[in-house]
C-alpha positions in Angstrom: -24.3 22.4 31.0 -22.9 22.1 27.4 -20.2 19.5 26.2 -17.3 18.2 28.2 -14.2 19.6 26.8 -12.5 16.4 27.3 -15.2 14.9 24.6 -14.1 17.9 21.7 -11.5 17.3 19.4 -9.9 19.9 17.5 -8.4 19.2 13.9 -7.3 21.8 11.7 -6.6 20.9 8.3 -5.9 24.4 6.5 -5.1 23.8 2.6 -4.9 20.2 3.4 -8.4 19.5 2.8 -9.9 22.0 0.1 -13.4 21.9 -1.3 -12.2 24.5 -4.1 -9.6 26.4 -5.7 -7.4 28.5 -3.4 -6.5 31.0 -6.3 -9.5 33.3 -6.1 -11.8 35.0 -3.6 -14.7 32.3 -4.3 -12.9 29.6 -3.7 -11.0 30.8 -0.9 -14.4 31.7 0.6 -16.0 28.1 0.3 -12.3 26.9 1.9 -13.4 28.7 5.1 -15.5 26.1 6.4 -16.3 24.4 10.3 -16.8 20.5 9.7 -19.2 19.1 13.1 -19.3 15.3 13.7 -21.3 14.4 17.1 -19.9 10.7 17.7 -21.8 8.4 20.3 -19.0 5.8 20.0 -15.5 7.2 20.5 -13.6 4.1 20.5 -15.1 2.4 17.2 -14.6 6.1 15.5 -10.9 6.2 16.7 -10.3 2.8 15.7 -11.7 2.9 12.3 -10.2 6.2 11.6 -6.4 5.1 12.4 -7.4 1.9 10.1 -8.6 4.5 7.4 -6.1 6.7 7.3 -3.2 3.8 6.6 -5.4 2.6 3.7 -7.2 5.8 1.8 -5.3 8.2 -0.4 -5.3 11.8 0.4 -8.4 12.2 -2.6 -10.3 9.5 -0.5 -9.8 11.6 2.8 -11.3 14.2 1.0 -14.7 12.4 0.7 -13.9 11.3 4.4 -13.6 14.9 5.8 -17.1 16.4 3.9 -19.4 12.9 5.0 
């Protein structure tokens, strides 16, 4: 029972990817975050993600990561 593990994909983005300011406790706090996406359709996601990230800037990622 559960998920496959061959269906999970792990991506961790660290400092890459912050919702707030590193420099104090709060925001540090808000950084420590777990982002879940259940995808039906693995190959369209793929697909459109490569396309995405050759086109978006980093700011635009952003937005991407916390849909």
């Amino acid at each position: 029972m559960g998920i496959d593990k061959a269906m999970l994909e792990v991506r961790a983005h660290g400092e890459r990817y912050p919702i707030a300011s590193n420099e104090n406790a709060e925001g540090r706090q808000k950084n420590r975050r777990v982002t879940l996406r259940l995808v039906m359709d693995t190959d369209r996601v793929t697909s459109e993600a490569d396309k995405a990230n050759t086109t978006k800037t980093t700011t635009n990622e952003t937005a991407k990561v916390q849909k």
